[in-house]
C-alpha positions in Angstrom: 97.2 87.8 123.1 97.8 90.9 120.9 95.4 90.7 117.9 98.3 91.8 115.7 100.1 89.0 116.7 97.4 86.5 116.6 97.1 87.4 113.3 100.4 86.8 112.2 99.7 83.2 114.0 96.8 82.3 111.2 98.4 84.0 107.9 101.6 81.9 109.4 99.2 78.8 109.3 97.2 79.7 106.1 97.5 83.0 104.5 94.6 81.7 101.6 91.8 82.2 104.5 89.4 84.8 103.6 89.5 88.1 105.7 86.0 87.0 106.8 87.3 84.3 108.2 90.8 85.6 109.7 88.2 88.4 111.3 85.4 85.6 112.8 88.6 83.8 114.4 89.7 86.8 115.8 87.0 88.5 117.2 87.2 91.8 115.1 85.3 93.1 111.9 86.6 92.0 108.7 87.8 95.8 108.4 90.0 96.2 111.2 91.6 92.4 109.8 92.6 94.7 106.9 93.7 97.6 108.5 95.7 95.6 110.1 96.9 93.5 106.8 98.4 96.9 105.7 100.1 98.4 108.3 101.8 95.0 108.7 102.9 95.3 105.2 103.2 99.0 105.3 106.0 98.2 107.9 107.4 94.8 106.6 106.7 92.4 109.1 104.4 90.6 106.2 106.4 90.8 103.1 104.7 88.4 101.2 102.5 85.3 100.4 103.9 82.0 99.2 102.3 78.9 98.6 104.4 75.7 99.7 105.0 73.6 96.8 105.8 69.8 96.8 108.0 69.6 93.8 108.2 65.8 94.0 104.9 66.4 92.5 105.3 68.1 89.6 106.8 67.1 86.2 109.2 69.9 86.6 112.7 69.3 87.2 113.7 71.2 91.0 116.9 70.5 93.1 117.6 72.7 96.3 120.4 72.8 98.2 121.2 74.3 101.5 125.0 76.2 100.8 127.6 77.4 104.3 129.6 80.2 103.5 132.5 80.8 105.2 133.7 84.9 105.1 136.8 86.8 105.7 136.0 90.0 106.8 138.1 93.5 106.3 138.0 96.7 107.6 135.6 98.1 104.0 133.5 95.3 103.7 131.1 93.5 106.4 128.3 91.0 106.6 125.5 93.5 105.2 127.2 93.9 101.7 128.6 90.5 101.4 124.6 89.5 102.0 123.4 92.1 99.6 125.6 91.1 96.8 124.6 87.5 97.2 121.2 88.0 97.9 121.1 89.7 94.4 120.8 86.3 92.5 117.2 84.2 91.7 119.1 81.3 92.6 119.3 82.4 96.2 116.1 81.7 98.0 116.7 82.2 101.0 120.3 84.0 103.0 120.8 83.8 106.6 123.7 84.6 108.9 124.1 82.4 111.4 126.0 81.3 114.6 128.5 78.3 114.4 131.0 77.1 112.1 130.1 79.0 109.5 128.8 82.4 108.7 126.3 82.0 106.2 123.3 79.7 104.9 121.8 79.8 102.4 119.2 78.1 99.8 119.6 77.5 96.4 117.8 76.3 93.8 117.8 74.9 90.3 117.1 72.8 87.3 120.0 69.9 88.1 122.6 69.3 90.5 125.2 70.8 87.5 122.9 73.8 87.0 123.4 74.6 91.0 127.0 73.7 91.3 128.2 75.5 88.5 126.0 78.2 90.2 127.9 78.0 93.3 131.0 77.6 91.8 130.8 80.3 89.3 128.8 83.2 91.3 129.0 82.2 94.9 132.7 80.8 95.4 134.5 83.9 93.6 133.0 86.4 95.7 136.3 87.7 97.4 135.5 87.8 101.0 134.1 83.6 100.5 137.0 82.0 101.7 134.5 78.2 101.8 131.7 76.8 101.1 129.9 73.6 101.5 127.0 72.5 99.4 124.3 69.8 100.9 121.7 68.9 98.3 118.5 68.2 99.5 117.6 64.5 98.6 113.8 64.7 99.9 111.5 67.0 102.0 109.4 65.7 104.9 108.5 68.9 106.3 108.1 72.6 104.8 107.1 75.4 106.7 105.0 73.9 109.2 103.2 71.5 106.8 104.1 67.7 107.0 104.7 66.5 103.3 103.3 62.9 104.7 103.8 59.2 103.8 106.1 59.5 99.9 106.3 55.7 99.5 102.7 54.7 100.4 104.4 51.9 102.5 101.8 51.6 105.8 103.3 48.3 106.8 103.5 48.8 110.6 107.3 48.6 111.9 107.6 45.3 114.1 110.3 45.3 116.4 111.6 42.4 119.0 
């Protein structure tokens, strides 16, 4: 396997490891880890490092929501500067275009379920070329980025079944 790519594999798995580490698993000195490190950032294939947060454990108020954007397209504007205008906003966490019934996806986030419907309905909805959308609040997390959020209720009764 291509070391580059093998070490996309670990920072994908744990980006905290220590270029030691990342370097031992690989087979290459600690130097050519970070070599490597830069040109990947140099060319954007890494463009950043985020730690995956279970807000059900904080005592900070979070509510996300996964939005579909529907778009009319015309002849001046496409799907590269309808995505830049809404990828402008904090609010927006993540923008995708996808396949399907709808064009876009994307995730937002906010203090309450007002704070992100106003949001939507104030700065998402107007946007001329939105002709829908449809907001689906996340209610709980089991899974995040490859990490398993686990058991929330602490419920290990085994399921019986006939």
């Amino acid at each position: 396997m291509d070391t580059k790519r093998e070490l996309l594999s670990l920072l994908s798995t744990d980006a905290r490891e220590s270029t030691e580490d990342i370097a031992r698993q690989l087979g290459v000195d600690a130097e050519r880890v970070e070599e490597l490190l830069d040109e990947l950032e140099a060319e954007g294939t890494v463009r950043g490092y985020q730690a995956v947060v279970d807000w059900d454990n904080t005592d900070d108020q979070h509510v996300a929501a996964f939005v579909e954007l529907n778009v009319e397209l015309d002849r001046e504007t496409g799907y590269e500067e309808i995505a830049e205008r809404i990828a402008r906003f904090s609010e927006v966490e993540s923008l995708r275009l996808v396949s399907g019934d709808y064009d876009f996806a994307i995730e937002v986030t906010g203090d309450s379920m007002q704070d992100v419907s106003k949001f939507i309905s104030n700065q998402i909805a107007p946007i001329p070329e939105i002709t829908q959308t449809v907001t689906h609040f996340i209610m709980e997390t089991y899974k995040e980025a490859g990490i398993d959020f686990g058991d929330r209720d602490g419920d290990d009764r085994l399921s019986v079944s006939p």
